[in-house]
C-alpha positions in Angstrom: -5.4 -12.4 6.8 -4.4 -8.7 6.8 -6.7 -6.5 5.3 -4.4 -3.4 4.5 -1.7 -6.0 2.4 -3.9 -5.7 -0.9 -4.1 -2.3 -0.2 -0.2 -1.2 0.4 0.6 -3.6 -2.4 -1.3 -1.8 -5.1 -0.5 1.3 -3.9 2.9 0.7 -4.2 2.9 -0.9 -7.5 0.5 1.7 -9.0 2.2 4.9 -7.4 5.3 4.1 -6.5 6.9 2.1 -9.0 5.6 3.9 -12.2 6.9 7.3 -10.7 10.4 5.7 -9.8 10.6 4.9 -13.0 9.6 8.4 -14.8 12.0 10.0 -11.9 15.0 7.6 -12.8 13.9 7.9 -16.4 14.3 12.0 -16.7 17.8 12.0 -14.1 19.5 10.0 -16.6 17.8 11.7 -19.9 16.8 8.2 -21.4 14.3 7.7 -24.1 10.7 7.6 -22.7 8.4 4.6 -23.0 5.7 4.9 -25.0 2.4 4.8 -22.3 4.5 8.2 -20.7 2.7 10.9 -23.0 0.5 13.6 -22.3 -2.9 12.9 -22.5 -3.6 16.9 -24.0 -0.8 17.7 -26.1 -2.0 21.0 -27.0 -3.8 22.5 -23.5 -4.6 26.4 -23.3 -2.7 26.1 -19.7 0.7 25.0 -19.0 2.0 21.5 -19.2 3.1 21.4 -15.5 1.7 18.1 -14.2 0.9 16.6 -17.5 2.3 13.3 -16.4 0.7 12.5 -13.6 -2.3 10.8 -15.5 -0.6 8.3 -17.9 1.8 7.2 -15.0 -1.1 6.4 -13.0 -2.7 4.5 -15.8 -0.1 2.6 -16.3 0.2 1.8 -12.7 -3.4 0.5 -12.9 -2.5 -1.9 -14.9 0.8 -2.9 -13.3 -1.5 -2.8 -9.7 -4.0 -5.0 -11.4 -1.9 -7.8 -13.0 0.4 -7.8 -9.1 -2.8 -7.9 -7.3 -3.9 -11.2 -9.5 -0.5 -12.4 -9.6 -0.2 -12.9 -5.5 -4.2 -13.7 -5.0 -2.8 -16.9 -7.3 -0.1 -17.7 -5.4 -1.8 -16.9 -2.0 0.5 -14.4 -1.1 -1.4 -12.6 0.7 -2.1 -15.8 3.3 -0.4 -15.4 6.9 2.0 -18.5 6.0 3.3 -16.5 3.1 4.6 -13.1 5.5 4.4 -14.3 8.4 8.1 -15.5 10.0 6.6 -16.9 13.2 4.5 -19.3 10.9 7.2 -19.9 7.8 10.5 -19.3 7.1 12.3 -16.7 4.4 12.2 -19.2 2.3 8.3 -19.9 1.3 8.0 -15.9 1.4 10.9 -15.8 -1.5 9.3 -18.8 -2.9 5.4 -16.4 -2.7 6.9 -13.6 -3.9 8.4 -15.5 -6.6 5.2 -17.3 -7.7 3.1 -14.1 -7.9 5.7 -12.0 -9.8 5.8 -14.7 -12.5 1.9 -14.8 -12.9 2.0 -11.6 -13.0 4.1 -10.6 -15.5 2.7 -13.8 -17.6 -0.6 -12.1 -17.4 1.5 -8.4 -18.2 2.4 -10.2 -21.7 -0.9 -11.7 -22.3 -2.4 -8.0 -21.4 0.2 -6.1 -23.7 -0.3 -8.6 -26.6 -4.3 -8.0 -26.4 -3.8 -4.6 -26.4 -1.5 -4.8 -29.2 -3.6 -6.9 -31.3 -7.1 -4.7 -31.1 -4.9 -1.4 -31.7 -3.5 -2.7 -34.9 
């Protein structure tokens, strides 16, 4: 029922998350994953900003499988945010739903990928 809700949800989960997670992953020096490489390893210029792309591809794909995950579990209905039409509990119980579809459909993605690379 809200046009902008697909919209702030993959921006989140695209931008937001993804960089979070580069941000948290430098402050604490941690081992980096491996999507988080740059995508020319050996550029004439400098390597300022050379992380920008793979996060953002990998956000894609995060956006994608969240943005399938709460179409399934019609998240994105009024009765799932509204509180003047449901309580806290069916939004938990939405938000619930679309996280595990999509991270069922994250597993199935990563194992495709897996199995045409190798």
């Amino acid at each position: 029922d809200d046009p902008g809700l697909p919209l702030g949800d993959a921006a989140v989960s695209q931008i937001v998350g993804p960089s979070l997670q580069v941000f948290w992953l430098f402050l604490v020096k941690a081992p980096l994953p491996t999507w988080l490489h740059p995508i020319f390893e050996n550029a004439l210029w400098e390597s300022r900003g050379s992380l920008v792309a793979p996060t953002l591809i990998h956000g894609a794909g995060l956006s994608c499988c969240w943005i399938l995950g709460a179409l399934a579990a019609g998240a994105f209905e009024r009765k799932a945010f509204d509180l003047n039409v449901s309580s806290y509990g069916t939004i938990i119980w939405k938000i619930i739903q679309a996280g595990a579809f999509a991270t069922g459909l994250l597993i199935l993605a990563t194992q495709f990928d897996l199995f045409v690379e190798f």
